[in-house]
C-alpha positions as CSV (number, residue, x, y, z in Angstrom):
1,X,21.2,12.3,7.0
2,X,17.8,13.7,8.7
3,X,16.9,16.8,8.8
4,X,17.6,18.7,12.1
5,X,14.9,18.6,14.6
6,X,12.7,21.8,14.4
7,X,13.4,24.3,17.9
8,X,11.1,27.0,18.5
9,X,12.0,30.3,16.6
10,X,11.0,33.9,16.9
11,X,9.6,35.0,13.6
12,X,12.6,37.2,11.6
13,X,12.2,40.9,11.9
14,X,11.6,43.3,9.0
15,X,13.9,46.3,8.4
16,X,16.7,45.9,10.2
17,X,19.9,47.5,9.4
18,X,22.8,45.7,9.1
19,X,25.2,48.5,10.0
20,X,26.2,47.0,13.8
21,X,26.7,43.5,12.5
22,X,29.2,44.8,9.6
23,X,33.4,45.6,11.0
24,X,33.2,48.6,8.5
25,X,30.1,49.7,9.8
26,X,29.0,50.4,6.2
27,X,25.1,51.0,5.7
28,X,22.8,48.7,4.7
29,X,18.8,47.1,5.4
30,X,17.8,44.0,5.4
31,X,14.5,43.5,4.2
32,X,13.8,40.4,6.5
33,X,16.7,39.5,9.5
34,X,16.7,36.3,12.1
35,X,19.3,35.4,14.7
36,X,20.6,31.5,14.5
37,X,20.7,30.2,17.8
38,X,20.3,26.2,17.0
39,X,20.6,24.3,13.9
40,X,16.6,23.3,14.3
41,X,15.9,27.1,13.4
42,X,16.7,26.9,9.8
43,X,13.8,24.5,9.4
44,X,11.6,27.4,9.1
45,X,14.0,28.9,6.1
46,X,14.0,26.1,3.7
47,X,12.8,26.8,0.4
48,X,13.6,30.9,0.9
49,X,15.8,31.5,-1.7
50,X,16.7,35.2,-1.6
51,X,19.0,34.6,1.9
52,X,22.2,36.0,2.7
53,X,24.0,33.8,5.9
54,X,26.0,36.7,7.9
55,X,28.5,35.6,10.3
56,X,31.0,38.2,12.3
57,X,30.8,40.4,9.6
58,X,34.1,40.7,8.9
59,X,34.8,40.3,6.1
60,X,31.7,41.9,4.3
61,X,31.1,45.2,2.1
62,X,27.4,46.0,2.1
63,X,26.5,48.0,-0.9
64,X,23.1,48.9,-0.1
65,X,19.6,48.0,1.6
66,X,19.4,43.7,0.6
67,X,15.9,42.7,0.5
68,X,15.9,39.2,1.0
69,X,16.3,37.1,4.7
70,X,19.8,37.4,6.1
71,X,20.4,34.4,8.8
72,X,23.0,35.9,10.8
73,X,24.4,33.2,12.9
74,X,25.1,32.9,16.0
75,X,25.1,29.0,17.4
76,X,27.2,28.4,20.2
77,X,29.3,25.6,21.4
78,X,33.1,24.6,22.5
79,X,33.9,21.1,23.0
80,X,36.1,18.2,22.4
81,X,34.5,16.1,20.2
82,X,37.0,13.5,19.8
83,X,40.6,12.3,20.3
84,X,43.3,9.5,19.6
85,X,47.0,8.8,19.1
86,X,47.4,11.8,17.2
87,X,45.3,14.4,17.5
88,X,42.4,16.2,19.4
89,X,39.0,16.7,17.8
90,X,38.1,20.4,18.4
91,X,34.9,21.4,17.5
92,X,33.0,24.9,17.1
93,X,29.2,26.2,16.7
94,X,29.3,28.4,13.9
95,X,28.6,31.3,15.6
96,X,31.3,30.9,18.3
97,X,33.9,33.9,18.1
98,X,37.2,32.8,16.1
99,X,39.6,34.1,18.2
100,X,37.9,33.8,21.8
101,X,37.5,30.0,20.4
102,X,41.2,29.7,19.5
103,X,42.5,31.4,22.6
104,X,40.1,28.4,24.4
105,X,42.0,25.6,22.2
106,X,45.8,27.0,23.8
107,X,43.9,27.1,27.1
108,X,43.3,23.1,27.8
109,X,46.6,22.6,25.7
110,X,45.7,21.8,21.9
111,X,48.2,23.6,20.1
112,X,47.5,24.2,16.5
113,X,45.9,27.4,15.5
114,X,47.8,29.5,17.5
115,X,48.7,31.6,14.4
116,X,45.4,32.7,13.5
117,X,44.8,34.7,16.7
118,X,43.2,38.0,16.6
119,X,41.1,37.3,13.0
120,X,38.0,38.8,13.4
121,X,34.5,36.9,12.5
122,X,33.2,33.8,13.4
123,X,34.2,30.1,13.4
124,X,31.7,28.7,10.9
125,X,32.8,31.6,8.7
126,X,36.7,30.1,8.9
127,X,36.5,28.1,6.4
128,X,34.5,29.5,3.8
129,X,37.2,32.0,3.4
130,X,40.0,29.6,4.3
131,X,41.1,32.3,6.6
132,X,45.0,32.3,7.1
133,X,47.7,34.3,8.5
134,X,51.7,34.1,9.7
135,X,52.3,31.0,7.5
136,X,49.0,28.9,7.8
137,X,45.7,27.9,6.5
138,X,42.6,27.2,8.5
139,X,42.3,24.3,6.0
140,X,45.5,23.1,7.4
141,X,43.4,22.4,10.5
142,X,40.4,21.4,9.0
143,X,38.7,18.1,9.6
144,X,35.2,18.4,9.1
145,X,31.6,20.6,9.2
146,X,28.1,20.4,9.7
147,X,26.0,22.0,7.7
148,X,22.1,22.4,6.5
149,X,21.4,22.2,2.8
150,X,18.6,24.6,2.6
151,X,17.1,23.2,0.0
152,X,16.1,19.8,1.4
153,X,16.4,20.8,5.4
154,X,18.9,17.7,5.4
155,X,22.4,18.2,7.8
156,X,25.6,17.4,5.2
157,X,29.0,16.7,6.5
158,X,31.9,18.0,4.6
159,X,35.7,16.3,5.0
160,X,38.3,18.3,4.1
161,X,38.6,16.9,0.5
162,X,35.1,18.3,-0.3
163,X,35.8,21.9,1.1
164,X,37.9,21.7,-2.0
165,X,40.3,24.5,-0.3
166,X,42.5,27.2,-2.1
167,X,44.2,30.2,-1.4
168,X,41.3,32.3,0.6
169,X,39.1,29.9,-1.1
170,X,36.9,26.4,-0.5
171,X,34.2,25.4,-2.4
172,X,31.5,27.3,-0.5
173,X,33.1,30.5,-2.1
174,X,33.8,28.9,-5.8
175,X,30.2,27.4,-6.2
176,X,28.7,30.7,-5.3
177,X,27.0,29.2,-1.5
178,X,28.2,31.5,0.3
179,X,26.0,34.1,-1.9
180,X,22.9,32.3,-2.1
181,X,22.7,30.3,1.4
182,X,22.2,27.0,-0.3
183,X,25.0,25.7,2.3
184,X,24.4,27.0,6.4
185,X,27.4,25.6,8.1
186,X,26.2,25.2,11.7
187,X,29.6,23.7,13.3
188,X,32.9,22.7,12.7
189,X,35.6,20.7,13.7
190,X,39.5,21.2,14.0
191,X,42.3,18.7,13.8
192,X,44.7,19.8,16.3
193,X,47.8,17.5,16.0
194,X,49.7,16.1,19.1
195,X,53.2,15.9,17.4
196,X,53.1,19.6,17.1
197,X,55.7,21.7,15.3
198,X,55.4,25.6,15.6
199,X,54.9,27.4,12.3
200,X,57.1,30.4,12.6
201,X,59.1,31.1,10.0
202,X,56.6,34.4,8.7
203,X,58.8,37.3,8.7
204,X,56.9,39.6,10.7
205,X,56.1,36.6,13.4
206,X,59.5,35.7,13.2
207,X,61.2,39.1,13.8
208,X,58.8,39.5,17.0
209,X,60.1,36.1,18.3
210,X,63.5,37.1,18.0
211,X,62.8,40.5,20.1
212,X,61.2,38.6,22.8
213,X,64.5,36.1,22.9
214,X,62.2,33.8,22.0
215,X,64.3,30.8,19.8
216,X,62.3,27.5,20.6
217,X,58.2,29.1,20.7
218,X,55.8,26.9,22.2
219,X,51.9,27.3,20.8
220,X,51.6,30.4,23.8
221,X,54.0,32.3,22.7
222,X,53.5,32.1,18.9
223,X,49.7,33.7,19.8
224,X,51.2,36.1,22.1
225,X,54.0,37.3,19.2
226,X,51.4,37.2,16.2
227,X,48.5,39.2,18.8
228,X,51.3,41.9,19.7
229,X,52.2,41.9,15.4
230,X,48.4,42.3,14.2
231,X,47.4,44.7,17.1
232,X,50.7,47.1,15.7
233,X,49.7,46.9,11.9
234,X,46.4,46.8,12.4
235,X,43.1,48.9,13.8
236,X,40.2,47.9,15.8
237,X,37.8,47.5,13.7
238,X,35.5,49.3,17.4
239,X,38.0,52.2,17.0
240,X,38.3,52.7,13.4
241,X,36.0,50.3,10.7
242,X,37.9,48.1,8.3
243,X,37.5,44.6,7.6
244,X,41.1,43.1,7.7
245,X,43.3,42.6,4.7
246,X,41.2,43.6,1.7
247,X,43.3,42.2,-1.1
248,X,44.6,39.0,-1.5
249,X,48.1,38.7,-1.9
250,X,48.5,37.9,-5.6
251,X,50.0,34.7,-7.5
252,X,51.9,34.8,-10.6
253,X,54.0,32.9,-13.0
254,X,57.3,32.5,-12.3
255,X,58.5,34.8,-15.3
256,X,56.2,37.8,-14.6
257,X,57.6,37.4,-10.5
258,X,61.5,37.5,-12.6
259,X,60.3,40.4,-14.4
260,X,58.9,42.5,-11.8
261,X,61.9,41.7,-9.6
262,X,64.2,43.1,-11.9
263,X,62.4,46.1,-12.2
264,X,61.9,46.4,-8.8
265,X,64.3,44.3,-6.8
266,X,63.0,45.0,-2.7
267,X,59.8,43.1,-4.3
268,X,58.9,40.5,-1.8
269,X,58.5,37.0,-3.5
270,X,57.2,33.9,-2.2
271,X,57.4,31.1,-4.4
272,X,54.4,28.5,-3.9
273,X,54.1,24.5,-4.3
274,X,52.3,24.8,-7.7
275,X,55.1,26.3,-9.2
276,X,53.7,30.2,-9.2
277,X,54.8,32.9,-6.7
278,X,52.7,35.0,-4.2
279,X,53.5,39.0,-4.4
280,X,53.0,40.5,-1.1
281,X,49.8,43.4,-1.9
282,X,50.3,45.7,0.7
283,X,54.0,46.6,-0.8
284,X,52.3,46.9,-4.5
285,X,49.6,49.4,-2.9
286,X,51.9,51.0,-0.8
287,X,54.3,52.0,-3.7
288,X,51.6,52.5,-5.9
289,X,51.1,55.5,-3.6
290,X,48.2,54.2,-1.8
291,X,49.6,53.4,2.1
292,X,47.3,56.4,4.5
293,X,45.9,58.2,1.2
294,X,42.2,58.6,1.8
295,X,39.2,58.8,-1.1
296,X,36.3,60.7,0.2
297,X,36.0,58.9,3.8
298,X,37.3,55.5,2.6
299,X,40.9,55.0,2.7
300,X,43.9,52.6,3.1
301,X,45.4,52.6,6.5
302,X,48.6,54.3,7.4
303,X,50.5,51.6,9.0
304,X,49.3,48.5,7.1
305,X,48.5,49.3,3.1
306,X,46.6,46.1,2.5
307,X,43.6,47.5,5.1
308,X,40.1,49.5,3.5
309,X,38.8,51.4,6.6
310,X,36.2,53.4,6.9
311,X,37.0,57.1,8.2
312,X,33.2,58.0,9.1
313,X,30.2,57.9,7.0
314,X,31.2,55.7,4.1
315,X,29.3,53.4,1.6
316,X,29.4,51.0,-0.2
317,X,29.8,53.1,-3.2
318,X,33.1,54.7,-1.2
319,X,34.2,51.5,-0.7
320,X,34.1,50.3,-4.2
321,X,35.4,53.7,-5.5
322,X,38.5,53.0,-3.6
323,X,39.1,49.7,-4.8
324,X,39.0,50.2,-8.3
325,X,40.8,53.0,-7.9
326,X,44.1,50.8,-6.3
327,X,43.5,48.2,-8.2
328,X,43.8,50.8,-11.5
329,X,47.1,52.2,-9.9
330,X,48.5,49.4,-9.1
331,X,47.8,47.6,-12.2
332,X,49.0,50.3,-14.3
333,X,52.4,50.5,-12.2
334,X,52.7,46.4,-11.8
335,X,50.5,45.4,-14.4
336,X,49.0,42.9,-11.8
337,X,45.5,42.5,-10.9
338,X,44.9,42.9,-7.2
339,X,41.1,40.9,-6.2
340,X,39.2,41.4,-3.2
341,X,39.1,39.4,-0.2
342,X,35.4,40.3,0.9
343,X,32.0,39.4,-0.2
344,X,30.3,42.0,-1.6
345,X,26.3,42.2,-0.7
């Protein structure tokens, strides 16, 4: 395809810290900083090869000043982009709010991603992570992107076969893009299918339903019940600074899941397609004594193990301190290895 047609474009800005643009509020410079309006900005970015592409911030742990360009973007956009027998076409600018965009989709009646409400970050940043949540994948609603190879200036769609999606996972994460900004995703679009069927089987999301007498949830009422469920477990990121669930939930073989649930039978197991069954890591952190215990001013949350926030005036360093200090409890107690969720810059 052609490159994107050039738009004008303040120069970036040198020394900006990055602590506003980060949910755990952690400190950090950048040595050069521009904000992504239109895809025709990047132009002026091709061939700069120390870049860091910063979205809501999320789902980021800033370990220091960076001194390369971060592109933080922030292209707008809503609209249907397409439609037929079985589906609607929603598509997103990168920059667009996730769940302002999602709350938009139940609005003009496109059911579909009703049970990612509430994650924080951006919608070009959805599938990098394959965010998910309450029993689905954003991959599961994936149909396409837009995206600016920053080393040739060309725009490069992506189907869902080459996001190459796993469990938090797509190809932009496994090939390293997301890290060196060879890949700018500048839009993308959602399959939203007509012959919906709720997803609502999640334990938590299910339990709510059945408070609110709720047996037959339409796409609403799912939002509603998993909005009410993440605003209970978890903190606002304004009030207190976190960035979501920090572990992944981790997979093992089906004789290490037998073993651990013998020697500890209230372990949650979910078995998986591939054979292999996902442990739940907020109950390994939790009874590996981690649930509201604090290290320096980083700590796990009180009502939801699996969240890292920041209790005022942390770093980096805290951060990472924390980590390896649950994942060396709960290794030691489980003998499983608990991984990150965020990128670490």
């Amino acid at each position: 395809m052609c490159p994107p047609a050039p738009t004008e474009s303040s120069a970036p800005r040198e020394n900006v810290s990055l602590a506003p643009f980060n949910t755990l509020a952690l400190p950090g410079r950048a040595g050069r900083y521009a904000r992504v309006t239109a895809d025709g900005q990047l132009v002026a970015f091709v061939g700069d090869r120390r870049r860091f592409v910063l979205g809501g911030g999320s789902n980021l742990v800033l370990t220091g000043d960076f001194d390369g360009l971060v592109l933080h973007m922030a292209i707008p956009g809503r609209t249907l982009a397409g439609e037929d027998a079985e589906a609607w076409y929603a598509r997103a600018g990168a920059g667009e709010n996730w769940h302002d965009f999602v709350q938009w989709t139940l609005a003009r009646g496109w059911p579909g991603l009703e049970n990612l409400s509430l994650i924080p970050g951006t919608a070009g940043a959805a599938p990098i992570q394959n965010i998910g949540a309450y029993g689905l994948e954003v991959g599961e609603r994936f149909h396409s992107l837009a995206a600016v190879d920053m080393r040739s200036g060309k725009t490069v769609d992506f189907d869902r076969a080459a996001c190459r999606f796993g469990y938090r996972d797509s190809v932009f994460k496994r090939e390293g893009w997301h890290l060196t900004g060879r890949f700018v995703v500048t839009g993308v679009t959602f399959r939203l299918p007509k012959r919906w069927q709720p997803v609502a089987d999640y334990a938590d999301l299910a339990g709510e339903l059945a408070e609110r007498g709720i047996a037959r949830p339409d796409a609403r009422q799912i939002a509603d019940a998993v909005i009410a469920v993440r605003r209970r477990k978890l903190p606002d990121p304004a009030r207190l600074p976190n960035a979501g669930s920090f572990f992944q939930n981790p997979r093992v073989d089906a004789g290490t899941a037998s073993r651990l649930r013998t020697a500890f039978p209230d372990l949650p197991l979910y078995p998986q397609p591939d054979g292999r069954v996902k442990l739940a890591a907020g109950w390994l952190i939790e009874r590996a004594g981690w649930k509201g215990r604090d290290l320096g001013p980083a700590g796990m949350y009180e009502k939801q193990a699996l969240t890292l926030v920041n209790r005022g005036g942390a770093t980096g360093v805290d951060v990472i301190a924390l980590m390896r200090a649950v994942q060396r409890d709960v290794r030691a107690r489980f003998g499983v290895d608990l991984t990150p969720e965020p990128v670490f810059l």
